[in-house]
KEMARVEX-871325 format. One record per residue (C-alpha): x, y, z; residue in three letters. Coordinates in pm, whole numbers, plus 50000, padded with zeros to 5 digits. Last residue first. Layout:
((X, Y, Z), "ALA")
...
//
This chain:
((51130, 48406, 54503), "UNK")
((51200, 48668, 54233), "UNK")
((50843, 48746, 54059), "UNK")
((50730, 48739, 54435), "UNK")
((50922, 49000, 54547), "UNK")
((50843, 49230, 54250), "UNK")
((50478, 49131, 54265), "UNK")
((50458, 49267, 54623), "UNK")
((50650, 49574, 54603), "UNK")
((50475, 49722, 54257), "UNK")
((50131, 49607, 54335), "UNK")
((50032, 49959, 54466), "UNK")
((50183, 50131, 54223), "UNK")
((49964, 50009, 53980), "UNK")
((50170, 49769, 53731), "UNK")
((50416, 49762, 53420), "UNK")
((50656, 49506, 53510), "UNK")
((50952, 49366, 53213), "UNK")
((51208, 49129, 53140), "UNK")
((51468, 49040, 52909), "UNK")
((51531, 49349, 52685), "UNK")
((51688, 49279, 52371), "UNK")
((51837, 49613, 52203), "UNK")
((52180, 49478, 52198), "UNK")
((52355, 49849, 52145), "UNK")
((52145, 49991, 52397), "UNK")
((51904, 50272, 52288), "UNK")
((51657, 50216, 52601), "UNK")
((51748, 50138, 52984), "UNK")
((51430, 50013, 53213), "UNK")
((51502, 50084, 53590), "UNK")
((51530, 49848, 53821), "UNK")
((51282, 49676, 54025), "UNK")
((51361, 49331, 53982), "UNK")
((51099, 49272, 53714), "UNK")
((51247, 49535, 53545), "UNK")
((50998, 49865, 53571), "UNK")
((50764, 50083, 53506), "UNK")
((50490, 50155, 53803), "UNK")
((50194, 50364, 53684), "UNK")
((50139, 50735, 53755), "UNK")
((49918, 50746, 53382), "UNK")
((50261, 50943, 53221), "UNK")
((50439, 50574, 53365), "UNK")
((50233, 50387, 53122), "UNK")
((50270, 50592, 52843), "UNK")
((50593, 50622, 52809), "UNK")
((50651, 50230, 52935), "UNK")
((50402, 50144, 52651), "UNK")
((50624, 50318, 52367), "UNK")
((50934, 50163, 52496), "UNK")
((50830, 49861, 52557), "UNK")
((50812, 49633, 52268), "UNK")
((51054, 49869, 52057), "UNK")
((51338, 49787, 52306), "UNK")
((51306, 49409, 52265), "UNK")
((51126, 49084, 52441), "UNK")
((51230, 48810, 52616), "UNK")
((51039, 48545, 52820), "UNK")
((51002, 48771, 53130), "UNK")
((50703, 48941, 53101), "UNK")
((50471, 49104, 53314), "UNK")
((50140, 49287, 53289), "UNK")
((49948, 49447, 53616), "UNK")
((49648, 49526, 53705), "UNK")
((49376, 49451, 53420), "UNK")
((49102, 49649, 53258), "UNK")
((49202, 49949, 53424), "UNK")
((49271, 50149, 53083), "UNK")
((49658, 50176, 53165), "UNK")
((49655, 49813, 53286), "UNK")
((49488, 49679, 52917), "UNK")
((49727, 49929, 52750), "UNK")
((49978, 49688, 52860), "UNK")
((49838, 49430, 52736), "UNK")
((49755, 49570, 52407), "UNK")
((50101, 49732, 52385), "UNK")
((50254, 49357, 52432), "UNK")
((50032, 49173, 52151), "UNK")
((49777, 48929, 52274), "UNK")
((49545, 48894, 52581), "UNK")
((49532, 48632, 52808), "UNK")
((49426, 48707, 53229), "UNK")
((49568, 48517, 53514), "UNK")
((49403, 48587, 53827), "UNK")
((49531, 48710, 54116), "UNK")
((49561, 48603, 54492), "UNK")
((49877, 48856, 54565), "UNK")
((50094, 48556, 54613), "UNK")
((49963, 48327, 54381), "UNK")
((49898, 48532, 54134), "UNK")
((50263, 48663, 54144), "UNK")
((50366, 48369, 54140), "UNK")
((50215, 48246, 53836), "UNK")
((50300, 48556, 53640), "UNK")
((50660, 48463, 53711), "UNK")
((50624, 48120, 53549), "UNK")
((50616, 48303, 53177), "UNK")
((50350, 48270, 52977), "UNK")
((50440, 48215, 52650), "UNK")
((50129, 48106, 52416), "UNK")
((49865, 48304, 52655), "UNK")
((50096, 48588, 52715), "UNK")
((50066, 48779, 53040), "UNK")
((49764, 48970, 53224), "UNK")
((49754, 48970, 53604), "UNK")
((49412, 49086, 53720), "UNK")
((49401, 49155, 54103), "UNK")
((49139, 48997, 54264), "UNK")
((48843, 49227, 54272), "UNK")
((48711, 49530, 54368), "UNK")
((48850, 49829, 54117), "UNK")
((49132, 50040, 54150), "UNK")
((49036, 50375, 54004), "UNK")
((49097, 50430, 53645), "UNK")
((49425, 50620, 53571), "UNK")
((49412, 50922, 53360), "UNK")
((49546, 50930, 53040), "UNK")
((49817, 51166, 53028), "UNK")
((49747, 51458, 52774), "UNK")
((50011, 51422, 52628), "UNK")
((50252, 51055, 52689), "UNK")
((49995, 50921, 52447), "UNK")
((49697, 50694, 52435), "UNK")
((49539, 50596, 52063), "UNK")
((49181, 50451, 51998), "UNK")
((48998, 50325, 51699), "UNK")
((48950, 49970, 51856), "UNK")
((49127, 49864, 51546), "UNK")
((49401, 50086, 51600), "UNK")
((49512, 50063, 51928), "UNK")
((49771, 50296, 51891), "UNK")
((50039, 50303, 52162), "UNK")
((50174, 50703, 52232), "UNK")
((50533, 50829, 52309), "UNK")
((50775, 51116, 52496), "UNK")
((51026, 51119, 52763), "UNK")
((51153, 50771, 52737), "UNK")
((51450, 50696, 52894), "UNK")
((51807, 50616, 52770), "UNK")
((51963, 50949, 52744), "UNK")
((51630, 51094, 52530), "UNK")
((51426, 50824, 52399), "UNK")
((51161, 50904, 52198), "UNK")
((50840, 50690, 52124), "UNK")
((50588, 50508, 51877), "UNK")
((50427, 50188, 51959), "UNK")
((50148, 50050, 51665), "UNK")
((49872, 49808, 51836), "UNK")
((49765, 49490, 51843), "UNK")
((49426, 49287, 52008), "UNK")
((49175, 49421, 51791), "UNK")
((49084, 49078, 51679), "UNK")
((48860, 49041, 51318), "UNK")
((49114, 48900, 51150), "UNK")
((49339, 48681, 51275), "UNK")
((49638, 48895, 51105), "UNK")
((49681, 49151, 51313), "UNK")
((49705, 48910, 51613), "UNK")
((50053, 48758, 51463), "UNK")
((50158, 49076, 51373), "UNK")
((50120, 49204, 51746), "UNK")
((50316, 49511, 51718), "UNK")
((50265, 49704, 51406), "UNK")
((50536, 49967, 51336), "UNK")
((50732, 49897, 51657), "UNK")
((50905, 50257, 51695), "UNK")
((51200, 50383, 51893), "UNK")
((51284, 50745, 51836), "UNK")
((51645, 50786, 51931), "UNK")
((51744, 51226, 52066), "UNK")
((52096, 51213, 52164), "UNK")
((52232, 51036, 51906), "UNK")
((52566, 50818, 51963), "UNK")
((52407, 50493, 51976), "UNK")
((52166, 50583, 51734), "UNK")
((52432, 50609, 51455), "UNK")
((52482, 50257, 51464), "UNK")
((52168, 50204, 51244), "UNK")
((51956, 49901, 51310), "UNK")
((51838, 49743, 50980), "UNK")
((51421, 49836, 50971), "UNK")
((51150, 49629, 51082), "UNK")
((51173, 49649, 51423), "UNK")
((51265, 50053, 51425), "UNK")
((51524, 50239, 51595), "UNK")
((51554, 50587, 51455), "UNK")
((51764, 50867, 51488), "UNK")
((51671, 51234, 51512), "UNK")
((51793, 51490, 51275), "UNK")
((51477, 51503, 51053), "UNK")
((51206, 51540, 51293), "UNK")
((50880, 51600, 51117), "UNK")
((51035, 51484, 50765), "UNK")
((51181, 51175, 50833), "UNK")
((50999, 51087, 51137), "UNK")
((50701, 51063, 50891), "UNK")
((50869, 50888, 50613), "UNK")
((51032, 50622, 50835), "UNK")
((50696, 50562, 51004), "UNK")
((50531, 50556, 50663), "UNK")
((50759, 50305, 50533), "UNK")
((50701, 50111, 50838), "UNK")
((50334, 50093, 50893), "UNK")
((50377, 49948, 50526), "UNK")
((50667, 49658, 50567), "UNK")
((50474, 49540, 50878), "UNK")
((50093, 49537, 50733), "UNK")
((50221, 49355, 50412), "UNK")
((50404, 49077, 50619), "UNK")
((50125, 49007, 50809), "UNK")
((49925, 48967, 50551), "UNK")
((50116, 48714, 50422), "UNK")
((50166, 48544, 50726), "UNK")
((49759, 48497, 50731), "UNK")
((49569, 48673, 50483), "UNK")
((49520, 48798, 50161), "UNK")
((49149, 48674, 49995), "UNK")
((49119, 49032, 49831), "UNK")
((48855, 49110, 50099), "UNK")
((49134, 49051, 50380), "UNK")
((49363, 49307, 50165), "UNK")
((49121, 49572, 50154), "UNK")
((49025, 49536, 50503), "UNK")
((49402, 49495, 50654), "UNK")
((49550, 49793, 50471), "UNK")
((49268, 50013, 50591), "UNK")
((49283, 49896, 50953), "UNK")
((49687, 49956, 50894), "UNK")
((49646, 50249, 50809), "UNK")
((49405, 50364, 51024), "UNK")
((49719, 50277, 51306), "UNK")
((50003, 50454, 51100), "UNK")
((49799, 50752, 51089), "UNK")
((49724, 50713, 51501), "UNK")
((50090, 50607, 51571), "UNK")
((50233, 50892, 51414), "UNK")
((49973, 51167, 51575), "UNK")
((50024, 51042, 51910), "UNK")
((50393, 51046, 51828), "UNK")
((50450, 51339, 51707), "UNK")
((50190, 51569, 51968), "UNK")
((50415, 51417, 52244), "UNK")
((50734, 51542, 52085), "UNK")
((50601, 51900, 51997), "UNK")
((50391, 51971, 51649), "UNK")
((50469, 52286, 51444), "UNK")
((50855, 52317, 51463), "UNK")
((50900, 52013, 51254), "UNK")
((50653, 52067, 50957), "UNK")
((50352, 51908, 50916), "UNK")
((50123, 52140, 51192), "UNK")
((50095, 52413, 50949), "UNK")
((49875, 52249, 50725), "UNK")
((49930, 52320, 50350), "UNK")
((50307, 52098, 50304), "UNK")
((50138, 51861, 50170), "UNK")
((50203, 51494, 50252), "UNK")
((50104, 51171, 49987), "UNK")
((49976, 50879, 50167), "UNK")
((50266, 50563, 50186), "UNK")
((50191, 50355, 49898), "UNK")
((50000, 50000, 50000), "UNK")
//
């Protein structure tokens, strides 16, 4: 699908006319639609499965690339689907984006379980970012902050992987007398504790820096907990950009699922 042709008529296109936050909630929600339009017109074409997959991640991309390109041109960029440039390592302003994360969930059509993470990294944190969930037409960003659902009766709801779910999850449900809630792609699920729907989301069978990064922004702009499942911080723009583990959780949670994630 080509990449949608930019003007430069509207103000707000060119670099000085949208701030970090305003980038990347507006990035992730034109890469999100599309991706819903990509995925309709392709589904109805009889295109589906990997193949479909593949079309959705080489697209969001291209128009990711083109978009940083021109709205911040002297910034790096550390993408999934792109070759990792060196030149990051040295840059002081990395924008770390997972063009459609959840491939696997984009392309069992109809689930809205995937999302597109967009962030910057300044020294190693985030400071600015937004997850679009695109086929539940909805995108949360660093600015405004979404607010942060009160607590709500129950158990607490630990979501984690359904095809990789890591024993930590386990015991923190059994120490904090959770459930164990599925959902798919990483932004989703961490979305999922940003919205209330869920507690806290852990994971500890591997992931990378463009898994996180865009979720941790937004997570932690809502007053949640962001962490390593041992409590340290999370470091982005490494040079090995796999990141082993991961806690986004109420702060209330934080101390108890962090001890019990290490017994």
């Amino acid at each position: 699908m080509p990449v949608p042709e930019v003007t430069d008529d509207d103000p707000r296109d060119r670099p000085e006319g949208l701030d970090d936050h305003q980038v990347a909630a507006r990035l992730a929600s034109e890469a999100g639609e599309l991706l819903v339009e990509l995925r309709r017109d392709l589904y109805a074409q009889g295109i589906s499965g990997r193949a479909l997959g593949d079309e959705g991640d080489a697209a969001a991309h291209r128009f990711l690339m083109q978009r940083l390109s021109e709205l911040r041109p002297a910034d790096a960029v550390l993408s999934e689907e792109g070759a990792d440039d060196p030149v990051r390592l040295s840059a002081t302003r990395v924008w770390i984006v997972d063009p459609l994360d959840g491939t696997r969930e984009f392309c069992d059509v109809p689930r809205t379980d995937w999302a597109v993470h967009v962030a910057l990294t300044t020294g190693g944190r985030p400071t600015a970012g937004a997850v679009s969930l695109p086929a539940r037409g909805m995108t949360l960003a660093t600015e405004p902050a979404p607010v942060l659902p009160p607590r709500k009766e129950r158990p607490p709801q630990i979501v984690a992987s359904l095809s990789r779910r890591p024993p930590q999850a386990q015991w923190v449900a059994d120490a904090l007398g959770g459930e164990l809630v599925a959902l798919g792609s990483a932004g989703a699920k961490a979305m999922a504790v940003v919205l209330g729907d869920v507690d806290i989301y852990l994971h500890a069978g591997g992931q990378f820096e463009w898994d996180s990064c865009a979720p941790v922004a937004v997570a932690a702009a809502a007053g949640l907990h962001v962490s390593r499942l041992d409590g340290s911080p999370l470091v982005y723009n490494r040079p090995n950009p796999y990141l082993p583990d991961l806690l986004i959780c109420r702060p209330e949670y934080a101390a108890p699922a962090i001890t019990a994630a290490g017994r």
